[in-house]
C-alpha positions in Angstrom: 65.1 149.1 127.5 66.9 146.2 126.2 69.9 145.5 124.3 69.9 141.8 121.9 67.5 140.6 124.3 69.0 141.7 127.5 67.3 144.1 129.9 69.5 147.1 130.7 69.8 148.0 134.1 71.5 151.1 134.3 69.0 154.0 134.8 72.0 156.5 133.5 72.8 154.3 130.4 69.1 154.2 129.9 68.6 157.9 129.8 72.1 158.5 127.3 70.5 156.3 125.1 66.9 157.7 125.3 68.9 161.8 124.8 69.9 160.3 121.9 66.8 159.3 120.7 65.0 160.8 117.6 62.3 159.9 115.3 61.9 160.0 111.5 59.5 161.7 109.3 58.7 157.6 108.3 57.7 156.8 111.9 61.4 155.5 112.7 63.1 155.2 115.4 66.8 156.1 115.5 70.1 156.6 118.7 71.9 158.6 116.6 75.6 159.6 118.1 78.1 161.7 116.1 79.8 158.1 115.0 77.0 155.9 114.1 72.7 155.9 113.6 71.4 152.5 114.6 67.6 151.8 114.4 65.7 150.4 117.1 62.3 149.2 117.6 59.6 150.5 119.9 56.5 148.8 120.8 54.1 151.8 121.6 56.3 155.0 122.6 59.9 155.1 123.9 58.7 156.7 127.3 56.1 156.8 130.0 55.2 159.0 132.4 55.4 158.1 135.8 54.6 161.0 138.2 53.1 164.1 137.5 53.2 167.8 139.6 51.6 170.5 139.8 51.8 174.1 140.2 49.6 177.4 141.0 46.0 177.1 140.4 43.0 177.8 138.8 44.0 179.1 135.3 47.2 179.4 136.2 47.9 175.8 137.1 50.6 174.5 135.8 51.2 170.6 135.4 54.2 169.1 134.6 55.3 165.4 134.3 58.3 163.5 135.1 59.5 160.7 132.4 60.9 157.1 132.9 64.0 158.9 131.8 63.6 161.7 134.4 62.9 164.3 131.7 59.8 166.8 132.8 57.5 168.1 130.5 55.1 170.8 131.2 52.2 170.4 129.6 51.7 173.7 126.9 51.1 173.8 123.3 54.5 172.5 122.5 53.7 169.4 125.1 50.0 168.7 124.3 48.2 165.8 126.0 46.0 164.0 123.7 44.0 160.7 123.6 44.2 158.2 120.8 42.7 154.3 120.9 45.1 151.8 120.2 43.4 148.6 118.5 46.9 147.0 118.0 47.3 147.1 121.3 43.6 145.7 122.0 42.9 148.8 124.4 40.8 151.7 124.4 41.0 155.7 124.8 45.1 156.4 125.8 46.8 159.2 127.3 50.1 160.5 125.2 51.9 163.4 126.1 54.8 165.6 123.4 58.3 164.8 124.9 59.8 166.7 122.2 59.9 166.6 118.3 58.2 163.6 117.6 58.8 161.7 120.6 55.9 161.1 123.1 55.3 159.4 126.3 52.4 157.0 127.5 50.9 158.3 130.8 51.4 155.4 133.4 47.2 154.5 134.8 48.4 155.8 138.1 49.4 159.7 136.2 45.8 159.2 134.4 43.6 158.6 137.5 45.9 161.5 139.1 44.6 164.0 136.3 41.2 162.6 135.5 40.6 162.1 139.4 40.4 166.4 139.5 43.4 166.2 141.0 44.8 167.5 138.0 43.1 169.7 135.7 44.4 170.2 132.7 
């Protein structure tokens, strides 16, 4: 995360700001505090996920995901994963997972080749 061009190195300052994150019906980006709503960009997603666990097996496994921001996700019907290209990007078939309400995360290649390796079924 960066601030007028600086990098911000504090991981908590870096989660407040991403707890305050939401994302309009236009596509929008917005930290939104009960003082002020400021607008920032965001290249791709605001998070990635960067380590992913699982639980019980067979049909009854369970995988969850742990966020840049140290959020985890359980993958459900209310966290789907899904695949998408990205041409603006100049890649192919991505991995996204629901954060919440119109906020998603980018599975990081290592969380990928975790699920796709069997490792993780989903």
């Amino acid at each position: 995360m960066h601030y007028r061009g600086y990098k911000i190195h504090r991981q908590e300052l870096v989660c407040l700001f991403a707890s305050l994150l939401t994302r309009q019906a236009d596509g929008s980006y917005w930290l939104i505090t009960p003082e002020e709503a400021c607008e920032i960009d965001v290249e791709d997603v605001p998070f990635i996920a960067v380590e992913m666990f699982l639980a019980g097996q067979g049909r009854k496994q369970c995988v969850s995901l742990r966020t840049n921001v140290d959020e985890i996700v359980t993958v459900d019907r209310l966290h789907p994963l899904r695949m998408t290209t990205n041409p603006s990007l100049g890649e192919g078939a991505v991995p996204y997972v629901t954060v919440r309400e119109g906020l998603e995360a980018r599975l990081s290649r290592a969380v990928f080749y975790e699920i796709v390796s069997g490792r993780g079924e989903v």
